[in-house]
PQR file with spaces between the fields and no chain letter, atoms N, CA, C, O and H, PARSE charges and radii, in Angstrom:
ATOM       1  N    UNK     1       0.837   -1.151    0.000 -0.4000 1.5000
ATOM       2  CA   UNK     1       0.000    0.000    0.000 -0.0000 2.0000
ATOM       3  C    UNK     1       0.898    1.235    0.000  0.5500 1.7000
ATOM       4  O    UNK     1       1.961    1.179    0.618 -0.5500 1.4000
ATOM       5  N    UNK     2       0.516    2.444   -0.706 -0.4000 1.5000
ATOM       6  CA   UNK     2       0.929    3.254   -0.824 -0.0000 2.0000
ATOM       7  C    UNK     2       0.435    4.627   -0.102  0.5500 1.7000
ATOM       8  O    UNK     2      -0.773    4.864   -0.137 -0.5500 1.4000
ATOM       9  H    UNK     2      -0.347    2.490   -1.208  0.4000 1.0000
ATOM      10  N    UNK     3       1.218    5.451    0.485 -0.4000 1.5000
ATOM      11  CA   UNK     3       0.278    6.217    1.493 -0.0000 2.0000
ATOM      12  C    UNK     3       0.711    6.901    1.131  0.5500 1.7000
ATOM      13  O    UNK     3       1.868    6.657    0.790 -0.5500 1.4000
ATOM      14  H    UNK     3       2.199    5.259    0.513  0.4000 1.0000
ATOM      15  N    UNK     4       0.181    8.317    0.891 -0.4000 1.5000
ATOM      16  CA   UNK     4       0.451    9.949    1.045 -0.0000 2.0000
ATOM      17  C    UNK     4      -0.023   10.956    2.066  0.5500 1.7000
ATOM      18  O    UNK     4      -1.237   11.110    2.199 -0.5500 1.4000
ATOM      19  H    UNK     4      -0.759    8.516    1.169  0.4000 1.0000
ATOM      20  N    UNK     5       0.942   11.755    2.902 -0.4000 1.5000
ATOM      21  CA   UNK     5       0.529   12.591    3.884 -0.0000 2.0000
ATOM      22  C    UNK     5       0.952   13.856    3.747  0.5500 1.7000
ATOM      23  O    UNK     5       1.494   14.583    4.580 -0.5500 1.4000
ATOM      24  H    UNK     5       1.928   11.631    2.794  0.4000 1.0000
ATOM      25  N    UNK     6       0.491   14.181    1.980 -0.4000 1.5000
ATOM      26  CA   UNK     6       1.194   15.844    1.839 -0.0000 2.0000
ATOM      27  C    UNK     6       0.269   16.627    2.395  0.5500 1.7000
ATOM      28  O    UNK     6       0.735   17.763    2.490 -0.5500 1.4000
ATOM      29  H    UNK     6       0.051   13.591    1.304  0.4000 1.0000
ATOM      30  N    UNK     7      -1.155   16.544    2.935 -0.4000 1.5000
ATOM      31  CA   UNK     7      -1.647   17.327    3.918 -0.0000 2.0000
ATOM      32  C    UNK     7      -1.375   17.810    5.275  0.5500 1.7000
ATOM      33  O    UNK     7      -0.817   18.847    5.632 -0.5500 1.4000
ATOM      34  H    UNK     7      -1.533   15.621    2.858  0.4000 1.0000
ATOM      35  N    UNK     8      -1.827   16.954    5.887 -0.4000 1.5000
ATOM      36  CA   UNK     8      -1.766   16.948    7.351 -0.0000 2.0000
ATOM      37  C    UNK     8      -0.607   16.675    7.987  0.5500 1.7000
ATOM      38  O    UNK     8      -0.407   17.147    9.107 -0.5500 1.4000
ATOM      39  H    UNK     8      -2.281   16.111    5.597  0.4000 1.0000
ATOM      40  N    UNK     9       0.660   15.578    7.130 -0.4000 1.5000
ATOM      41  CA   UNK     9       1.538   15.419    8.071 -0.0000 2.0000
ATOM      42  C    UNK     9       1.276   14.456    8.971  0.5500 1.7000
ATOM      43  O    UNK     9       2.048   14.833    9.853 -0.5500 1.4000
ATOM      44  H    UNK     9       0.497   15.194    6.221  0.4000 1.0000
ATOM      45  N    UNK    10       0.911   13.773    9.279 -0.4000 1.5000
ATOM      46  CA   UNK    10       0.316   13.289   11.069 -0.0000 2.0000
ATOM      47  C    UNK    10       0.853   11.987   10.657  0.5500 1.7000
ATOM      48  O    UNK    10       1.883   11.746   11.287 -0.5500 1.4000
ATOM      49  H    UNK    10       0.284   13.467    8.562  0.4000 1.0000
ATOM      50  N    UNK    11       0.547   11.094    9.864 -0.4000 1.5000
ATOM      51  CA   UNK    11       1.688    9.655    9.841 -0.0000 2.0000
ATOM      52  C    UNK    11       2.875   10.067   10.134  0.5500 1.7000
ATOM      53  O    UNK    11       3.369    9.774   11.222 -0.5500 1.4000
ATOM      54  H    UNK    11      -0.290   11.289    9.353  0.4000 1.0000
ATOM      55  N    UNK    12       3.687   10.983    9.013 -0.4000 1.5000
ATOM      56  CA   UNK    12       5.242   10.920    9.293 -0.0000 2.0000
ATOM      57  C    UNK    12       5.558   11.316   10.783  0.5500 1.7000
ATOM      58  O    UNK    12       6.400   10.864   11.559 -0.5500 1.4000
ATOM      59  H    UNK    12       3.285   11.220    8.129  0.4000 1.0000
ATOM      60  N    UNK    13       4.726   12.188   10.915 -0.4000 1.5000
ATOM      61  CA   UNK    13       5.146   12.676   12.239 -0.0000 2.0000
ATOM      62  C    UNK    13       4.843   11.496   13.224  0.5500 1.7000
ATOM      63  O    UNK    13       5.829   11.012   13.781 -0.5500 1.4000
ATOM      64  H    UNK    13       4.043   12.555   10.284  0.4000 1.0000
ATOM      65  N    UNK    14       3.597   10.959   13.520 -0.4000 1.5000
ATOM      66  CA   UNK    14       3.552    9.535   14.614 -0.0000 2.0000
ATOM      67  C    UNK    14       4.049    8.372   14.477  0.5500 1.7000
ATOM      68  O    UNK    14       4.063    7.506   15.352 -0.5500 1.4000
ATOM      69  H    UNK    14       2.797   11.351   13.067  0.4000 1.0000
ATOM      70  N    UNK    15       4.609    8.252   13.072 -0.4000 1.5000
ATOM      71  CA   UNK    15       5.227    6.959   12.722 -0.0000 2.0000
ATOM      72  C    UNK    15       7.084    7.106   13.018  0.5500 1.7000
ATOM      73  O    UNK    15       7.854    6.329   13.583 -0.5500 1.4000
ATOM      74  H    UNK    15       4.598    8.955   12.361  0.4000 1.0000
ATOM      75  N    UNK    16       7.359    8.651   12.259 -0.4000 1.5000
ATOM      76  CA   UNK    16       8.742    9.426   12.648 -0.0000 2.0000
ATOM      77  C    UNK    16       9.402    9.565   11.703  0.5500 1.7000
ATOM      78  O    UNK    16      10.593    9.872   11.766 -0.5500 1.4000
ATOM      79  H    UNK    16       6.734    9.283   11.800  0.4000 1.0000
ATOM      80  N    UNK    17       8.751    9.362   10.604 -0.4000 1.5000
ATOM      81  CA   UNK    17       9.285    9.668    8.973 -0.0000 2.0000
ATOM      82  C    UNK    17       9.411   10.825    8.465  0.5500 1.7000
ATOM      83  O    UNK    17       9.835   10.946    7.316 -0.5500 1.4000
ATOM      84  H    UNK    17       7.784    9.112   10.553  0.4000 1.0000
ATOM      85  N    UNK    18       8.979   12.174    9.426 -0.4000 1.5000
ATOM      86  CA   UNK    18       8.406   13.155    8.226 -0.0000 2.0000
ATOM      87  C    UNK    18       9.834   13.891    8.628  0.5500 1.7000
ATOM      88  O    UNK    18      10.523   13.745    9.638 -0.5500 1.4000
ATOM      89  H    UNK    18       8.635   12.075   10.360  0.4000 1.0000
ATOM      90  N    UNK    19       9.966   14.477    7.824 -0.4000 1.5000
ATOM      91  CA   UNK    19      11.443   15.049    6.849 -0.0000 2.0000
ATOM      92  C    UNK    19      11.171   16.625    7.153  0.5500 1.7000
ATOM      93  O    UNK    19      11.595   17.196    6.148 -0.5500 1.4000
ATOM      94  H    UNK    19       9.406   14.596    7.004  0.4000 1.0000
ATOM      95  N    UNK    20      10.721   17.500    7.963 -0.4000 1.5000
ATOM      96  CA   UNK    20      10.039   18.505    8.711 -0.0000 2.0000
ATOM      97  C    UNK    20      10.810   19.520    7.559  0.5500 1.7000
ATOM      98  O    UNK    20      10.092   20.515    7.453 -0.5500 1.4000
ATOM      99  H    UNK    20      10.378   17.036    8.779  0.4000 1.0000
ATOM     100  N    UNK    21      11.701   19.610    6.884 -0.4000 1.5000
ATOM     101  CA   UNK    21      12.273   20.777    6.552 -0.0000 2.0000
ATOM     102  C    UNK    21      11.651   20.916    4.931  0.5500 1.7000
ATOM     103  O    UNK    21      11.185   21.862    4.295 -0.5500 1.4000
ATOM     104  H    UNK    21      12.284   18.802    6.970  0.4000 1.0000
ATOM     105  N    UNK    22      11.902   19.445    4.616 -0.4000 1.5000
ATOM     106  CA   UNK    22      11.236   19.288    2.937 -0.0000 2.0000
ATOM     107  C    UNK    22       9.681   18.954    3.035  0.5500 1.7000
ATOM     108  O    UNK    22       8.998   18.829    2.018 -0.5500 1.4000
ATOM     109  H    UNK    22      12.281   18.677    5.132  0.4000 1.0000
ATOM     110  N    UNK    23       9.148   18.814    4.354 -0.4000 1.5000
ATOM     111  CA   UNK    23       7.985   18.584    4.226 -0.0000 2.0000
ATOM     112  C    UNK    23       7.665   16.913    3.586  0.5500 1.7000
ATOM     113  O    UNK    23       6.547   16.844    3.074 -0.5500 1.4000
ATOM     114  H    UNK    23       9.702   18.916    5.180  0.4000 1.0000
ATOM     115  N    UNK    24       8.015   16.339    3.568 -0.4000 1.5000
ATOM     116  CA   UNK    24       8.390   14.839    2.791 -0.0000 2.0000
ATOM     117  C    UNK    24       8.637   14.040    3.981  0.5500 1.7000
ATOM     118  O    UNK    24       9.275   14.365    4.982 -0.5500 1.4000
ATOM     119  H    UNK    24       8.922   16.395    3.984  0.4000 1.0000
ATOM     120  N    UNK    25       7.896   12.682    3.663 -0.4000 1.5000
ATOM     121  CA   UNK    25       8.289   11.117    4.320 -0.0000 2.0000
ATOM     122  C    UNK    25       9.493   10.760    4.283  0.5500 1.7000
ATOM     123  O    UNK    25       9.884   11.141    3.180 -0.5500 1.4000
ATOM     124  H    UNK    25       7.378   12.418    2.849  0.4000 1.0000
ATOM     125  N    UNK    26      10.448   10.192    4.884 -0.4000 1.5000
ATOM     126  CA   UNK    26      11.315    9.046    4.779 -0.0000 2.0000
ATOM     127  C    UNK    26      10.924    7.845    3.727  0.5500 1.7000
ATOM     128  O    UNK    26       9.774    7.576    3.379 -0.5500 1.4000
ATOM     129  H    UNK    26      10.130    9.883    5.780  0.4000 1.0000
ATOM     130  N    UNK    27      11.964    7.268    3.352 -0.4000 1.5000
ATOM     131  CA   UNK    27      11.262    5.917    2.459 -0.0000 2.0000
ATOM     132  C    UNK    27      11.159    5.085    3.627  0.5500 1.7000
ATOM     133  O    UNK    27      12.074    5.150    4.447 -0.5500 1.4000
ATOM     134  H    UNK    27      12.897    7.487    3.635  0.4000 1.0000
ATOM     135  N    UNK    28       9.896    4.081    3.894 -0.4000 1.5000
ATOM     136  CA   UNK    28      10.313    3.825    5.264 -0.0000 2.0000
ATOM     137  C    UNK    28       9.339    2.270    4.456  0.5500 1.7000
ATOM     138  O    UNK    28       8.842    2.224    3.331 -0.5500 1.4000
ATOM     139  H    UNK    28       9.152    4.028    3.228  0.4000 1.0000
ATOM     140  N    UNK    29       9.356    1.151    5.561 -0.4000 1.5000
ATOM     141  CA   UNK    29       8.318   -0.010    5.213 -0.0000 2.0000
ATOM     142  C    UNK    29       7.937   -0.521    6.606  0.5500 1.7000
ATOM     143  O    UNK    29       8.773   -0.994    7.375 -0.5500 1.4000
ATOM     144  H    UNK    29       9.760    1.189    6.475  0.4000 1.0000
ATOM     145  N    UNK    30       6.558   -0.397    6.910 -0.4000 1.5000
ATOM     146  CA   UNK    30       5.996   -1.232    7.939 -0.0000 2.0000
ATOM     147  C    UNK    30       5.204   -2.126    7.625  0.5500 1.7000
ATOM     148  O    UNK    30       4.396   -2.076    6.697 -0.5500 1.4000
ATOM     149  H    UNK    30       5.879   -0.013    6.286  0.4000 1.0000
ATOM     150  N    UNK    31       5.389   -3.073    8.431 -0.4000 1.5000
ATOM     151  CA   UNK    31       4.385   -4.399    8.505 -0.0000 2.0000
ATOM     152  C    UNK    31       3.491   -4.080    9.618  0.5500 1.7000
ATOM     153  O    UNK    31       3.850   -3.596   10.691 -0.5500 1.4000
ATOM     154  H    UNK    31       6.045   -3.114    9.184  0.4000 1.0000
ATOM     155  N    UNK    32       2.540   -4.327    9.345 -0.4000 1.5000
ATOM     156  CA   UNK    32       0.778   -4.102   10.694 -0.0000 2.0000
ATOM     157  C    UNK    32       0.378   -5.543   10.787  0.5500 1.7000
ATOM     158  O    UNK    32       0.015   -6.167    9.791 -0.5500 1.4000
ATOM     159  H    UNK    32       2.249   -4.720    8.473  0.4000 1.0000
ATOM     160  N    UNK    33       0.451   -6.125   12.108 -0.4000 1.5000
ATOM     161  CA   UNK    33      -0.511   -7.555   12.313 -0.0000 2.0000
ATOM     162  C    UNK    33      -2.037   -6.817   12.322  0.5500 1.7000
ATOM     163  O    UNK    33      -2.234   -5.635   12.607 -0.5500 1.4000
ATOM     164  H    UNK    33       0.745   -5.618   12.917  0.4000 1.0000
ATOM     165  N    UNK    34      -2.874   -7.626   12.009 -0.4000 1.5000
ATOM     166  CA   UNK    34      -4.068   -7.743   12.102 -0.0000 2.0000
ATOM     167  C    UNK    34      -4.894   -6.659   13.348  0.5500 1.7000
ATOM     168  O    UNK    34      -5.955   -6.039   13.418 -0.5500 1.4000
ATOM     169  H    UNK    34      -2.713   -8.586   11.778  0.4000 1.0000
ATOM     170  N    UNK    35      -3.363   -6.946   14.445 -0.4000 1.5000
ATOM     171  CA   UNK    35      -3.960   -6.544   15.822 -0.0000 2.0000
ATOM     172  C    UNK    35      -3.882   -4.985   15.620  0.5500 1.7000
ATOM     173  O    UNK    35      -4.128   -4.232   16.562 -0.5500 1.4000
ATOM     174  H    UNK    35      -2.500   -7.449   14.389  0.4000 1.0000
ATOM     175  N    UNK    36      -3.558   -4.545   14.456 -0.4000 1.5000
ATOM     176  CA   UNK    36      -2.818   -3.003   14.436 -0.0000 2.0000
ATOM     177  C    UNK    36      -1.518   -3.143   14.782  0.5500 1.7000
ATOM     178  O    UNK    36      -0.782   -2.447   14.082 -0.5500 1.4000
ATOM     179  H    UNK    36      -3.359   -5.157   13.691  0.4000 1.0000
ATOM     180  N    UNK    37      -0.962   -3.789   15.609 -0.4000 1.5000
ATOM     181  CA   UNK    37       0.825   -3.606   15.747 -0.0000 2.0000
ATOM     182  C    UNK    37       1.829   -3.483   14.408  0.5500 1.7000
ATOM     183  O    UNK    37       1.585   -3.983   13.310 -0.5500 1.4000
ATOM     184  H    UNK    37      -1.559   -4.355   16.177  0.4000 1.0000
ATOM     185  N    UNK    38       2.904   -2.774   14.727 -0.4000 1.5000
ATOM     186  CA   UNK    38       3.885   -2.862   13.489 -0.0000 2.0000
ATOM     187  C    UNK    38       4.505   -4.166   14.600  0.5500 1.7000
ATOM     188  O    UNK    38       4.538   -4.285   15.825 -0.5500 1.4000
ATOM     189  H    UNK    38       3.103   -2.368   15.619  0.4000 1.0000
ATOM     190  N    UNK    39       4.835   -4.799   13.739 -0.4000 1.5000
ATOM     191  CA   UNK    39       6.171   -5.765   13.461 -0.0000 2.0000
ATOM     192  C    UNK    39       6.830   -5.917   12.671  0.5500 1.7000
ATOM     193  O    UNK    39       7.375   -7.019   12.613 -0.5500 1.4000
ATOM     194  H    UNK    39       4.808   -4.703   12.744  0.4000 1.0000
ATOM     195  N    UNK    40       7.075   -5.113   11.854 -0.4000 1.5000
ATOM     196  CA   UNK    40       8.592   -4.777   11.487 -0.0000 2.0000
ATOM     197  C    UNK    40       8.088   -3.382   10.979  0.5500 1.7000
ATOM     198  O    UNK    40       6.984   -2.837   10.941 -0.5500 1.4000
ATOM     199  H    UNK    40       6.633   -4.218   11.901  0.4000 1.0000
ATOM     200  N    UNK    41       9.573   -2.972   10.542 -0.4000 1.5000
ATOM     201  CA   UNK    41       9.625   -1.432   10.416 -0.0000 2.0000
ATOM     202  C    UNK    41      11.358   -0.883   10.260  0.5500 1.7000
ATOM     203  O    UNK    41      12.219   -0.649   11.109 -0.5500 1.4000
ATOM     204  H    UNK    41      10.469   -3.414   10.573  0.4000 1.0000
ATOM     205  N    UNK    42      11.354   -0.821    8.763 -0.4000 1.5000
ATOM     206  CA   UNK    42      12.243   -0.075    8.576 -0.0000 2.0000
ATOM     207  C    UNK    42      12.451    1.192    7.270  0.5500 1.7000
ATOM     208  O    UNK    42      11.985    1.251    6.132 -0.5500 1.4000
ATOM     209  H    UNK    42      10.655   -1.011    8.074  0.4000 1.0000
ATOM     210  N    UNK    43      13.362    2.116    8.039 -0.4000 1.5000
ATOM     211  CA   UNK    43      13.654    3.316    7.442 -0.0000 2.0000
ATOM     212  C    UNK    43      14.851    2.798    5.983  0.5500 1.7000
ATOM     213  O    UNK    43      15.997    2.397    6.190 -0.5500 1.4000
ATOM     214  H    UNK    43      13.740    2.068    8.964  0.4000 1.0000
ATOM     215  N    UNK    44      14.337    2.916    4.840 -0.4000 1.5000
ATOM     216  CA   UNK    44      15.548    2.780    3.834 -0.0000 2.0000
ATOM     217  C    UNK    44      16.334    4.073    3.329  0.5500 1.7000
ATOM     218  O    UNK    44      15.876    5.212    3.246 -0.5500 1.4000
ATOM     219  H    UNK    44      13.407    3.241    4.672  0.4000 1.0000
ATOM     220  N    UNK    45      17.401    3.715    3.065 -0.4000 1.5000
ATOM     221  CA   UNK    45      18.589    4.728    3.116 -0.0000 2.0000
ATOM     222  C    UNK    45      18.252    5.090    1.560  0.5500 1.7000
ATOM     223  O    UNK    45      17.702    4.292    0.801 -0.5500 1.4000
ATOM     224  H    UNK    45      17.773    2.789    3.132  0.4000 1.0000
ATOM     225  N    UNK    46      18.554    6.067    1.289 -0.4000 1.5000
ATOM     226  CA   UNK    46      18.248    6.944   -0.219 -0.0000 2.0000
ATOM     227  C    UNK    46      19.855    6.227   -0.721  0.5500 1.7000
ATOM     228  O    UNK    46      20.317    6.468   -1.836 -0.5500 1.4000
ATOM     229  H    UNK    46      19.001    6.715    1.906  0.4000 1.0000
């Protein structure tokens, strides 16, 4: 899935991706169990 938060901001910021100066996500990949939990989660390097 592909997400965009050029509005509000509020993923990058609660997840910890958002790039505050460019206004932009991190390239990042989470996995969600069912329960809502991430189990896994990582930031990829440009």
């Amino acid at each position: 899935m592909t997400l965009s938060d050029y509005q509000s901001a509020s993923f990058g910021q609660i997840y910890g991706v958002l790039i505050e100066e460019l206004r932009l996500l991190a390239r990042a990949v989470f996995v969600i169990n069912t329960q809502g939990l991430i189990t896994y989660a990582q930031v990829v390097l440009e």
